[in-house]
C-alpha atoms as a printed R data frame, in Angstrom:
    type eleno elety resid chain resno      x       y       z
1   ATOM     1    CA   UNK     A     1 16.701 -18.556 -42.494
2   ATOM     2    CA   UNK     A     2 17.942 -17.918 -39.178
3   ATOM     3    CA   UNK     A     3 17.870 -19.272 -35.795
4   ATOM     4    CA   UNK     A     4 19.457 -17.987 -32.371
5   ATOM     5    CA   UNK     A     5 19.585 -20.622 -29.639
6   ATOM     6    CA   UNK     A     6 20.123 -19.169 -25.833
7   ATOM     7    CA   UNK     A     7 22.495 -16.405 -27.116
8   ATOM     8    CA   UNK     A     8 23.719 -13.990 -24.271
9   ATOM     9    CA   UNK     A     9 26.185 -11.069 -24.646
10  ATOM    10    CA   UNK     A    10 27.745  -8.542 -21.969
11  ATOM    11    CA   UNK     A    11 29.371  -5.501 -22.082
12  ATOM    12    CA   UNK     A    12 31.862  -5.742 -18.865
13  ATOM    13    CA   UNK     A    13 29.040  -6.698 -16.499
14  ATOM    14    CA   UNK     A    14 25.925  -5.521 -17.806
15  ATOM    15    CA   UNK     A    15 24.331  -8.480 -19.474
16  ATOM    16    CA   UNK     A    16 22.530  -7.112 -22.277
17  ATOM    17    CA   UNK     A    17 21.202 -10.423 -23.839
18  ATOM    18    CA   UNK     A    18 20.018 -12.831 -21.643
19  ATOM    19    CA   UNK     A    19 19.224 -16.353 -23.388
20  ATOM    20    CA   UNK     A    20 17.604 -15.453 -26.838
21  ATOM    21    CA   UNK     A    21 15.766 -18.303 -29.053
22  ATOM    22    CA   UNK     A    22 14.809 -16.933 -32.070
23  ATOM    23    CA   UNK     A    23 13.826 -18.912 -35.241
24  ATOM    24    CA   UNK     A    24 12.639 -16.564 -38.674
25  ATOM    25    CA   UNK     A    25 11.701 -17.666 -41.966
26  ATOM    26    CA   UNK     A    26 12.888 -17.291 -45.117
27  ATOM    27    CA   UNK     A    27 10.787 -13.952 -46.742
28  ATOM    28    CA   UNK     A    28 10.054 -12.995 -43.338
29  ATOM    29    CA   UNK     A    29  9.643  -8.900 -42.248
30  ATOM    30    CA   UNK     A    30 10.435  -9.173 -38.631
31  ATOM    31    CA   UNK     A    31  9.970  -5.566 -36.024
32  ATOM    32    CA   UNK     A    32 11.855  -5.901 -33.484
33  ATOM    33    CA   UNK     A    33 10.608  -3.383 -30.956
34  ATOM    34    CA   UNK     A    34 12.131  -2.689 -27.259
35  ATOM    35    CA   UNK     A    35 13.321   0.529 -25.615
36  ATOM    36    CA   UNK     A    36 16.582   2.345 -25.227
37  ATOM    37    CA   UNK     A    37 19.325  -0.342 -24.007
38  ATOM    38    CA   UNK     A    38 16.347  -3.404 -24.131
39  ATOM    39    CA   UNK     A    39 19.102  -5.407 -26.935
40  ATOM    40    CA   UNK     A    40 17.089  -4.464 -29.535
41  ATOM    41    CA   UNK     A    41 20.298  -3.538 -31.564
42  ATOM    42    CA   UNK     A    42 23.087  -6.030 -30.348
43  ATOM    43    CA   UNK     A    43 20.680  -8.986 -31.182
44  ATOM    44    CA   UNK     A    44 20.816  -7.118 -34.902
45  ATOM    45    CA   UNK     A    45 24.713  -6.214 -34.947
46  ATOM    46    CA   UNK     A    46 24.693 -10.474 -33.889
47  ATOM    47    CA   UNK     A    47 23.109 -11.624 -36.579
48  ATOM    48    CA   UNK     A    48 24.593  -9.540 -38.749
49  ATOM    49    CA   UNK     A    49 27.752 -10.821 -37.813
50  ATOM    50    CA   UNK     A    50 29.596  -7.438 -36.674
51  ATOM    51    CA   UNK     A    51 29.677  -8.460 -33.137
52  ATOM    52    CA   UNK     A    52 29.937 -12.107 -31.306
53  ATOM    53    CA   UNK     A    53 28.249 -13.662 -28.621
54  ATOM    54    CA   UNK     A    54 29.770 -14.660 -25.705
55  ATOM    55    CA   UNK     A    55 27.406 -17.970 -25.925
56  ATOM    56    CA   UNK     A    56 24.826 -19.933 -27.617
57  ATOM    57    CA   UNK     A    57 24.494 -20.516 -31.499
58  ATOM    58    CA   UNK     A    58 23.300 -18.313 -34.549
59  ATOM    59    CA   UNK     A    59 23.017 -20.168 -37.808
60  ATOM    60    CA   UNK     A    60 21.681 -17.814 -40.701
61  ATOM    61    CA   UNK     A    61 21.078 -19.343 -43.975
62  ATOM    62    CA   UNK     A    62 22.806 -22.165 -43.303
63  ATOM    63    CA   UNK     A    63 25.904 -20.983 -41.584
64  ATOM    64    CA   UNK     A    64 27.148 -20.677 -38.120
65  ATOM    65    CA   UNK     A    65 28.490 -17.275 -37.328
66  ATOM    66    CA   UNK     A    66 29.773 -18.748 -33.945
67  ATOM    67    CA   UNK     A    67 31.992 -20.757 -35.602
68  ATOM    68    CA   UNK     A    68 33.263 -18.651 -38.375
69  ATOM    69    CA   UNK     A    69 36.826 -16.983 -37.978
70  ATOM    70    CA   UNK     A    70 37.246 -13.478 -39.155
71  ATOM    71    CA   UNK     A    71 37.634 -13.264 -42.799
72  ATOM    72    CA   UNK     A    72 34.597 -15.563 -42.979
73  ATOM    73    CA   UNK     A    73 32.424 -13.701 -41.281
74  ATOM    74    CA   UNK     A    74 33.518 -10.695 -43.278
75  ATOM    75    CA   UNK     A    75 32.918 -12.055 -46.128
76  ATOM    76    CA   UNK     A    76 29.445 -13.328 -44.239
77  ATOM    77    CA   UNK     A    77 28.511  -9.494 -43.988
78  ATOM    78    CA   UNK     A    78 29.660  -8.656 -47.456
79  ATOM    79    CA   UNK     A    79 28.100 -11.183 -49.439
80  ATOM    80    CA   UNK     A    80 24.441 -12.031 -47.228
81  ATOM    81    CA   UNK     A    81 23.334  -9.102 -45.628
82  ATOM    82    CA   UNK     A    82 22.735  -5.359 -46.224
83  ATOM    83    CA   UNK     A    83 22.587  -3.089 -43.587
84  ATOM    84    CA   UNK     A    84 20.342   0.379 -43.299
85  ATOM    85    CA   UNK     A    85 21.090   2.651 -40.400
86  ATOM    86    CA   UNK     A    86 19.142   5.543 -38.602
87  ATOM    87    CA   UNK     A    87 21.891   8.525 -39.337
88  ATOM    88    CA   UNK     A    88 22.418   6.622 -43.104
89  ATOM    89    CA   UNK     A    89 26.196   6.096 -42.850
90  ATOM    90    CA   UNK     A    90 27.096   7.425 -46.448
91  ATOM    91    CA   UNK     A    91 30.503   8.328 -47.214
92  ATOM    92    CA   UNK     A    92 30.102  12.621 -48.041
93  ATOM    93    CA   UNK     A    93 33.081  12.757 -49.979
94  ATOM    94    CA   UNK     A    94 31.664  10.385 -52.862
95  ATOM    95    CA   UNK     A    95 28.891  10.264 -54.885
96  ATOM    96    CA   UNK     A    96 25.212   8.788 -55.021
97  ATOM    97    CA   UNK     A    97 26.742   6.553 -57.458
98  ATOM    98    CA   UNK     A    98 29.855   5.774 -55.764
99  ATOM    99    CA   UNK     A    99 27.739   4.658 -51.996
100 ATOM   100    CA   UNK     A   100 25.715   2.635 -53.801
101 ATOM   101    CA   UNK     A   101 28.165   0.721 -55.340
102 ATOM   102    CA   UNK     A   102 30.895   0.287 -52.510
103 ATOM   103    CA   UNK     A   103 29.404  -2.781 -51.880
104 ATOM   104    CA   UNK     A   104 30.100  -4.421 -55.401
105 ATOM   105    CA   UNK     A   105 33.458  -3.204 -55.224
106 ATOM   106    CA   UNK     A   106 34.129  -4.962 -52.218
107 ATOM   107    CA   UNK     A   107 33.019  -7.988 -53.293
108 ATOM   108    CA   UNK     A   108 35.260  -7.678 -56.398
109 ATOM   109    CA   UNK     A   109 32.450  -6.328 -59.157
110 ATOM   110    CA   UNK     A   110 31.859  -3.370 -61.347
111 ATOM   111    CA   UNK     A   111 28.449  -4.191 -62.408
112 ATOM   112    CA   UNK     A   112 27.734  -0.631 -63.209
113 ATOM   113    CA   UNK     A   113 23.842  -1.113 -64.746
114 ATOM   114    CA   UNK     A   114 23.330  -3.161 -61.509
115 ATOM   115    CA   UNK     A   115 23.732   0.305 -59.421
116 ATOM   116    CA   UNK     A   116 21.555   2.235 -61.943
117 ATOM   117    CA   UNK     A   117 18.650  -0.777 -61.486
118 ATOM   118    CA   UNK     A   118 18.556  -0.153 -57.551
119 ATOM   119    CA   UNK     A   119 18.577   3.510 -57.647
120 ATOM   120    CA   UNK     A   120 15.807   3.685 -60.411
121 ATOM   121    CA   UNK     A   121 14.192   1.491 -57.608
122 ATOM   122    CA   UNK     A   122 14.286   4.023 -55.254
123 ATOM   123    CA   UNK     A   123 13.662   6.959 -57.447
124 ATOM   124    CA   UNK     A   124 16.624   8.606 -57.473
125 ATOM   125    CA   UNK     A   125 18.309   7.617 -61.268
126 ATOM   126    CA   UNK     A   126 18.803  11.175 -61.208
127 ATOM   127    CA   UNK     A   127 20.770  11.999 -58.411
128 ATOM   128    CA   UNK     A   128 23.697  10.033 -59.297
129 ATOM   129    CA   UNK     A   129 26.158  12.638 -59.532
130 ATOM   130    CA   UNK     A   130 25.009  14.594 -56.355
131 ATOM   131    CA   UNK     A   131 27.045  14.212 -53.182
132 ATOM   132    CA   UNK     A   132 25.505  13.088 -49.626
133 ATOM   133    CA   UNK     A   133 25.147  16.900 -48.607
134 ATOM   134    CA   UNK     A   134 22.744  17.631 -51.507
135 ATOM   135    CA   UNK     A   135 20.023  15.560 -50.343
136 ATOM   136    CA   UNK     A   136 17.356  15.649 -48.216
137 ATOM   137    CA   UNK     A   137 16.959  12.893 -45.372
138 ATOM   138    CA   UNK     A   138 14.763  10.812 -47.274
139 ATOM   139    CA   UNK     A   139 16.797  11.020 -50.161
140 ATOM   140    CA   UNK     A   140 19.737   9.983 -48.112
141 ATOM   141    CA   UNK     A   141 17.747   7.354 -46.758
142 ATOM   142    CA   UNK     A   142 16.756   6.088 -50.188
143 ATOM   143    CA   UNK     A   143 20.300   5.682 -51.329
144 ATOM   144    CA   UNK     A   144 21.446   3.724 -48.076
145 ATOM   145    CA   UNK     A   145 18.327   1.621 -49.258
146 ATOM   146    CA   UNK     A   146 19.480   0.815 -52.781
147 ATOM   147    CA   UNK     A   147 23.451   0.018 -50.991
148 ATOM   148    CA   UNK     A   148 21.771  -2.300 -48.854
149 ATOM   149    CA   UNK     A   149 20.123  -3.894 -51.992
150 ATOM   150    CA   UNK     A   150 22.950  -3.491 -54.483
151 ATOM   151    CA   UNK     A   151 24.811  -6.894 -53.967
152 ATOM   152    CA   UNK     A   152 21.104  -8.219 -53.859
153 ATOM   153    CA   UNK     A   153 21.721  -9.890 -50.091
154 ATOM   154    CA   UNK     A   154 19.186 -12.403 -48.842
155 ATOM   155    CA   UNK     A   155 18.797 -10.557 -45.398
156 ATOM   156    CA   UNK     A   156 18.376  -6.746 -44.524
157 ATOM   157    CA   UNK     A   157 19.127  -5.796 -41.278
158 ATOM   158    CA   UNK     A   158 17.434  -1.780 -40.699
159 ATOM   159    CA   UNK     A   159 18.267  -0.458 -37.112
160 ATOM   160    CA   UNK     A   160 16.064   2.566 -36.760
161 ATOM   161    CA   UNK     A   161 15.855   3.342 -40.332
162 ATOM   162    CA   UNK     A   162 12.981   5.960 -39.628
163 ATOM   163    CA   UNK     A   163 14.315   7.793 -36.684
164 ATOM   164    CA   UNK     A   164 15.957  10.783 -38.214
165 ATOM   165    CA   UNK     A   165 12.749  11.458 -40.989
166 ATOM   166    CA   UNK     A   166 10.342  13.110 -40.740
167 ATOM   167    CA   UNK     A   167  6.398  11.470 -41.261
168 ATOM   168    CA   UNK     A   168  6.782  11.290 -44.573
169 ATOM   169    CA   UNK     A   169  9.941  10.501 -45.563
170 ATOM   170    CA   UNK     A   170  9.670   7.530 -43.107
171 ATOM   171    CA   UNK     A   171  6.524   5.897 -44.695
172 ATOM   172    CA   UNK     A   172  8.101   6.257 -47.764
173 ATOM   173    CA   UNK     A   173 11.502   4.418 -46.846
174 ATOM   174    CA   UNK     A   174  9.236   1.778 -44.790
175 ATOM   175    CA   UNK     A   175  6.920   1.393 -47.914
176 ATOM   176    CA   UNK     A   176 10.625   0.088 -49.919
177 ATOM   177    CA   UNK     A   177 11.880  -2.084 -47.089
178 ATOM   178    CA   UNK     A   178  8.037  -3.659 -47.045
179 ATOM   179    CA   UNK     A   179  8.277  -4.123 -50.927
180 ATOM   180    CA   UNK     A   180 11.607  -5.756 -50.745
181 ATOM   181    CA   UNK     A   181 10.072  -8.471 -48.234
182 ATOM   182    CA   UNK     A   182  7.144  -9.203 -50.419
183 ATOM   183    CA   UNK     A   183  8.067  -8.253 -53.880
184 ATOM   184    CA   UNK     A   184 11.289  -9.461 -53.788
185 ATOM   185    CA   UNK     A   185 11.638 -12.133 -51.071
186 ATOM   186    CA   UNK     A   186 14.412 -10.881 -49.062
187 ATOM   187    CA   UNK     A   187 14.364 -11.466 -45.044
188 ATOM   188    CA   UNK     A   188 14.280  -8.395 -43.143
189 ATOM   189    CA   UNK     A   189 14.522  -7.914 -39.353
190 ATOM   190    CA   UNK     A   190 13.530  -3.944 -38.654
191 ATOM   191    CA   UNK     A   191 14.567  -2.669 -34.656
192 ATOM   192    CA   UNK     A   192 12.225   0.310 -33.850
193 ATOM   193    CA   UNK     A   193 10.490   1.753 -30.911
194 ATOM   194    CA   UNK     A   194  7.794   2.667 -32.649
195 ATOM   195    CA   UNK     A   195  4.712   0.378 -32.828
196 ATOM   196    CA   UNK     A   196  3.103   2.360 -36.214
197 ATOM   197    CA   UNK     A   197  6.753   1.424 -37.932
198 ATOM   198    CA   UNK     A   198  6.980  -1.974 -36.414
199 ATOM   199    CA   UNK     A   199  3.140  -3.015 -37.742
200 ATOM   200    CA   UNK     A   200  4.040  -2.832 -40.700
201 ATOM   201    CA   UNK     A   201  6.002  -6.087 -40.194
202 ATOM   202    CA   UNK     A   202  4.033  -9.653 -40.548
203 ATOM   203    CA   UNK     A   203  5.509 -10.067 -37.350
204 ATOM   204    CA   UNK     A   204  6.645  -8.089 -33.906
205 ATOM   205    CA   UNK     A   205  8.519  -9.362 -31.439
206 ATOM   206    CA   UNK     A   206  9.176  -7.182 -28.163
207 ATOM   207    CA   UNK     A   207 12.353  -7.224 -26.138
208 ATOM   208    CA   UNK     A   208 13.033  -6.081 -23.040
209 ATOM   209    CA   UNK     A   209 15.988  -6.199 -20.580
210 ATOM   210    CA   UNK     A   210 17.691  -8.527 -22.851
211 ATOM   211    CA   UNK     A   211 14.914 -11.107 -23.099
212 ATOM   212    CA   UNK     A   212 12.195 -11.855 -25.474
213 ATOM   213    CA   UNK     A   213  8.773 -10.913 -23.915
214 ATOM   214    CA   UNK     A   214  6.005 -14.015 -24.394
């Protein structure tokens, strides 16, 4: 599903990757784990295809992002991945409804009982008419979850998706990415610094100072 081959990246000088081989399967719930400014989230915002390398290869179900052009690739991030962030990234001015179904629209469909399918999923059929500001973290959480499921992508990419909830809330949202692995198939690579969220994963890899620890 994907593979990185001896990608690097820098930021004016500082190298923050530094030769990353990578290979995950298909169905795979990857934890990423690594401290502040370890990579941890430019190898995601990589393979998600929001940023480029400055070398090596990343093929991800069958394509290589290196050598897409622009449109491509944005259609890459539209069509094969959903992303879940730590501070949720909902537009406040919209409704539950509306979030969730930005990405459809964007990929040119109304598929209105499609929206009402992933938010049942995440329990919150009910909320559709509330706005962002109504909600409580999890619940905010929960919606970003059914967005990032709504155009049913074959990868998740979650950067932190537990950091602003409390106990709780978290095992709850970590209990629906871990379903959508297993129930549903979909790849998911997780970035965390916490090793109670990250073992939840079938698999944790550790990063640090822009390399994969053995």
């Amino acid at each position: 599903m994907i593979l990185l081959d001896d990608v690097r990246k820098s930021y004016g000088n500082a190298a923050v990757l530094r030769g990353i081989d990578l290979e995950v399967s298909g169905g795979e719930f990857l934890s990423i784990m690594g401290s502040s400014g370890s990579g941890k989230s430019t190898l995601l915002n990589l393979v998600g295809g929001m940023d480029r390398p400055d070398s090596g290869a990343i093929r991800v179900d069958g394509q290589d992002l290196t050598a897409l052009s622009d449109e491509p690739l944005t259609l890459y991030r539209r069509r094969k991945v959903g992303f879940i962030f730590q501070f949720f990234n909902l537009l406040p001015n919209i409704t539950v409804f509306e979030n969730v179904e930005m990405p459809l629209l964007l990929n040119g469909s109304n598929d209105t009982a499609r929206v009402m399918e992933c938010l049942s999923h995440v329990g919150l059929r009910d909320k559709i008419r509330s706005y962002p500001h109504e909600l409580s973290g999890g619940q905010q959480q929960r919606v970003a979850v059914a967005r990032a499921l709504v155009h049913d992508p074959p990868l998740i990419l979650a950067d932190e998706p537990t950091g602003s909830l409390d106990t709780t809330s978290g095992d709850a949202i970590m209990s629906l990415i871990a379903s959508l692995c297993r129930e549903r198939g979909r790849t998911v690579l997780l970035v965390t610094h916490d090793i109670s969220i990250a073992r939840r994963a079938d698999r944790v890899l550790k990063i640090r100072d822009g390399r994969i620890l053995p």
